[in-house]
MIVO-186585 format. One record per residue: x, y, z of N, C-alpha, C in turn. Coordinates in steps of 0.001 Angstrom, whole numbers, padded with zeros to 6 digits, always signed. Example, Ala and Ser with C-alpha at 12.3 -4.5 7.8 and 13.67 -1.06 7.14 Angstrom:
# MIVO-186585
+013190-005690+007800+012300-004500+007800+013200-003300+007800;+012850-002250+007080+013670-001060+007140+012900+000030+007870;
***
This chain:
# MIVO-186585
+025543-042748+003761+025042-043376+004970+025395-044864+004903;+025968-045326+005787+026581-046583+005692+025287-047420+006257;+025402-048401+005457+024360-049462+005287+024797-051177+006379;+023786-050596+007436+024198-051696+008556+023592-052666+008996;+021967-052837+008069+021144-053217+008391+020265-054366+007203;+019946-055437+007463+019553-056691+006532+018098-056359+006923;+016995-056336+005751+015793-056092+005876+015194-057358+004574;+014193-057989+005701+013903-059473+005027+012472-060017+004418;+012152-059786+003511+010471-059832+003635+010063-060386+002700;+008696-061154+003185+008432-062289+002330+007068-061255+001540;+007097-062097-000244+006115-061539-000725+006074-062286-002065;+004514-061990-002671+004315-063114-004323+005728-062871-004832;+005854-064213-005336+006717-064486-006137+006373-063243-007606;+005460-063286-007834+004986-063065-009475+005341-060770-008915;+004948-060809-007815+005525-059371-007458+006952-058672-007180;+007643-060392-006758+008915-059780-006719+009677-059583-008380;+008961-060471-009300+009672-060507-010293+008985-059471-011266;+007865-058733-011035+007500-058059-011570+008424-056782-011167;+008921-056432-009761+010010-055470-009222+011052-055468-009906;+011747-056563-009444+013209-056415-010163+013456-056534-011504;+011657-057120-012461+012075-056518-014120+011938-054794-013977;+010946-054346-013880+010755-052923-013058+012608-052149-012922;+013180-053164-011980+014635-052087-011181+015347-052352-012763;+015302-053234-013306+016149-053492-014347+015990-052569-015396;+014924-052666-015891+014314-051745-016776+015077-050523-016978;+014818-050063-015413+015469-048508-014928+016949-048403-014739;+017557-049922-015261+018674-049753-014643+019234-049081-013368;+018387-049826-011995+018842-049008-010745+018601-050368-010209;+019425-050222-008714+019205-051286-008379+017838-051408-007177;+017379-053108-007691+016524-053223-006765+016765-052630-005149;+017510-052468-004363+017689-051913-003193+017749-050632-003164;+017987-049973-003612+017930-048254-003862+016673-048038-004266;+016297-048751-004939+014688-048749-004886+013992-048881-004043;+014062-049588-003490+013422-050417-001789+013740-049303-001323;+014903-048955-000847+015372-047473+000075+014574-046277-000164;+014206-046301-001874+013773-044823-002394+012069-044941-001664;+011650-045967-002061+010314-046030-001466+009873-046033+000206;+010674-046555+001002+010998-046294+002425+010876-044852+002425;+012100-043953+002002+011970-042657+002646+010706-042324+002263;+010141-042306+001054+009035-041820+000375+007776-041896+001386;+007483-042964+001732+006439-043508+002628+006774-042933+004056;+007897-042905+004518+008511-042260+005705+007564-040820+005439;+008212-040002+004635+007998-038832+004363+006405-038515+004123;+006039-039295+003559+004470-039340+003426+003662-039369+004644;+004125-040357+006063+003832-040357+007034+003771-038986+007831;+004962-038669+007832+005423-037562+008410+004324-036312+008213;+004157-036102+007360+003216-035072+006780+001649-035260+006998;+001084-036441+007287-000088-036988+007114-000027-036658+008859;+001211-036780+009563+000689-036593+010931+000660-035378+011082;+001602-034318+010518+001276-032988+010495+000702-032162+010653;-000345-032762+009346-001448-032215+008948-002525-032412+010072;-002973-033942+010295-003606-033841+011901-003227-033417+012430;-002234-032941+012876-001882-032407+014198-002129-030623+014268;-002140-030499+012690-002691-028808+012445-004084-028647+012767;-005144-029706+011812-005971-029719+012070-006767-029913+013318;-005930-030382+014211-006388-030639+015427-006549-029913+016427;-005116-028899+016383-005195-027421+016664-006119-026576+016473;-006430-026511+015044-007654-025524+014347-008825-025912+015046;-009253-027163+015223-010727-027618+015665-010406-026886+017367;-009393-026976+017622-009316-027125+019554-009634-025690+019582;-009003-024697+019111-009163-023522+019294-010757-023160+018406;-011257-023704+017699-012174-023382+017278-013455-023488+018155;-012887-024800+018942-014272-024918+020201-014075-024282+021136;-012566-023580+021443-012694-022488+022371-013439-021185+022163;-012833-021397+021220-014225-019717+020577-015510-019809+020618;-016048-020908+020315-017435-021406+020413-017772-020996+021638;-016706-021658+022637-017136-021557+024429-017383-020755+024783;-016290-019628+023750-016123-018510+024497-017184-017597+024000;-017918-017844+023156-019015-017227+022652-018264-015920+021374;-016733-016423+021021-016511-015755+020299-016536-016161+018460;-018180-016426+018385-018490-017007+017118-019074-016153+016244;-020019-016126+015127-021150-015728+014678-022058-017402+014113;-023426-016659+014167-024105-018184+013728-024271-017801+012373;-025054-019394+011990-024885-019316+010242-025877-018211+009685;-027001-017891+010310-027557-016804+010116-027072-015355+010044;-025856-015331+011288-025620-013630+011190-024771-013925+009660;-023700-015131+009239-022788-014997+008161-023452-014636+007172;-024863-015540+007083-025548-015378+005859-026097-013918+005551;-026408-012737+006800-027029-011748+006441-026044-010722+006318;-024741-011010+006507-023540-010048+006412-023489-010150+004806;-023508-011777+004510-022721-012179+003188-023867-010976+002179;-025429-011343+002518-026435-010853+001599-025918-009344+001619;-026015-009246+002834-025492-007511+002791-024469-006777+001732;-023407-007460+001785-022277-007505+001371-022430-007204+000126;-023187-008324-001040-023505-008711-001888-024439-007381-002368;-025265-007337-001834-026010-005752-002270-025398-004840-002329;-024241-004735-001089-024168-003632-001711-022744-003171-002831;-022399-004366-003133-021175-004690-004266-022115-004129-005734;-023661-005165-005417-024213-004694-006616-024615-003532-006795;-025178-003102-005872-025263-001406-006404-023897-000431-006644;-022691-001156-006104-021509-000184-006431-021346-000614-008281;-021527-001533-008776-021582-002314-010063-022518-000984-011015;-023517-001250-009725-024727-000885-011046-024009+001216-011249;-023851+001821-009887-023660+002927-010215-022122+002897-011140;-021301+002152-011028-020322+002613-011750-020274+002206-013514;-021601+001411-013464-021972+001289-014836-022811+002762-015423;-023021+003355-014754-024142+003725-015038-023592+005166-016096;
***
């Protein structure tokens, strides 16, 4: 990708030189670095809106169901779950038995 573009930014002295001992270190250069962290953060963005945008879905349709009265309340979950639960344990207890 041909490189067409001058990107200029001011910042501590004591941070830039903490960077470019950093790029040195790694033997890479400070700008490929800069670049590597761009996409990174790009990419990080990208996903972070994603994810809202899934979640946002999930809630929208979730209050349609609500509307639509196609829910259960925390009570019916809880007496399915108890249900459930009994009768797992008695399949336990007879196949111990």
């Amino acid at each position: 990708m041909p490189k067409e573009a001058v990107f200029t930014m001011k910042l501590e002295a004591d941070l830039r030189d903490q960077f470019m001992a950093a790029t040195e270190d790694a033997h890479r250069p400070a700008s490929q670095v800069v670049r590597e962290l761009m996409r990174d953060y790009i990419e990080q963005r990208r996903q972070a809106r994603d994810y809202d945008e899934f979640l946002h879905r999930k809630v929208e349709l979730a209050r349609r169901q609500r509307d639509a009265g196609q829910h259960f309340s925390h009570e019916e979950v809880e007496a399915k779950a108890a249900a459930r639960r009994t009768e797992l344990q008695r399949r336990a207890i007879e196949a111990g038995s």
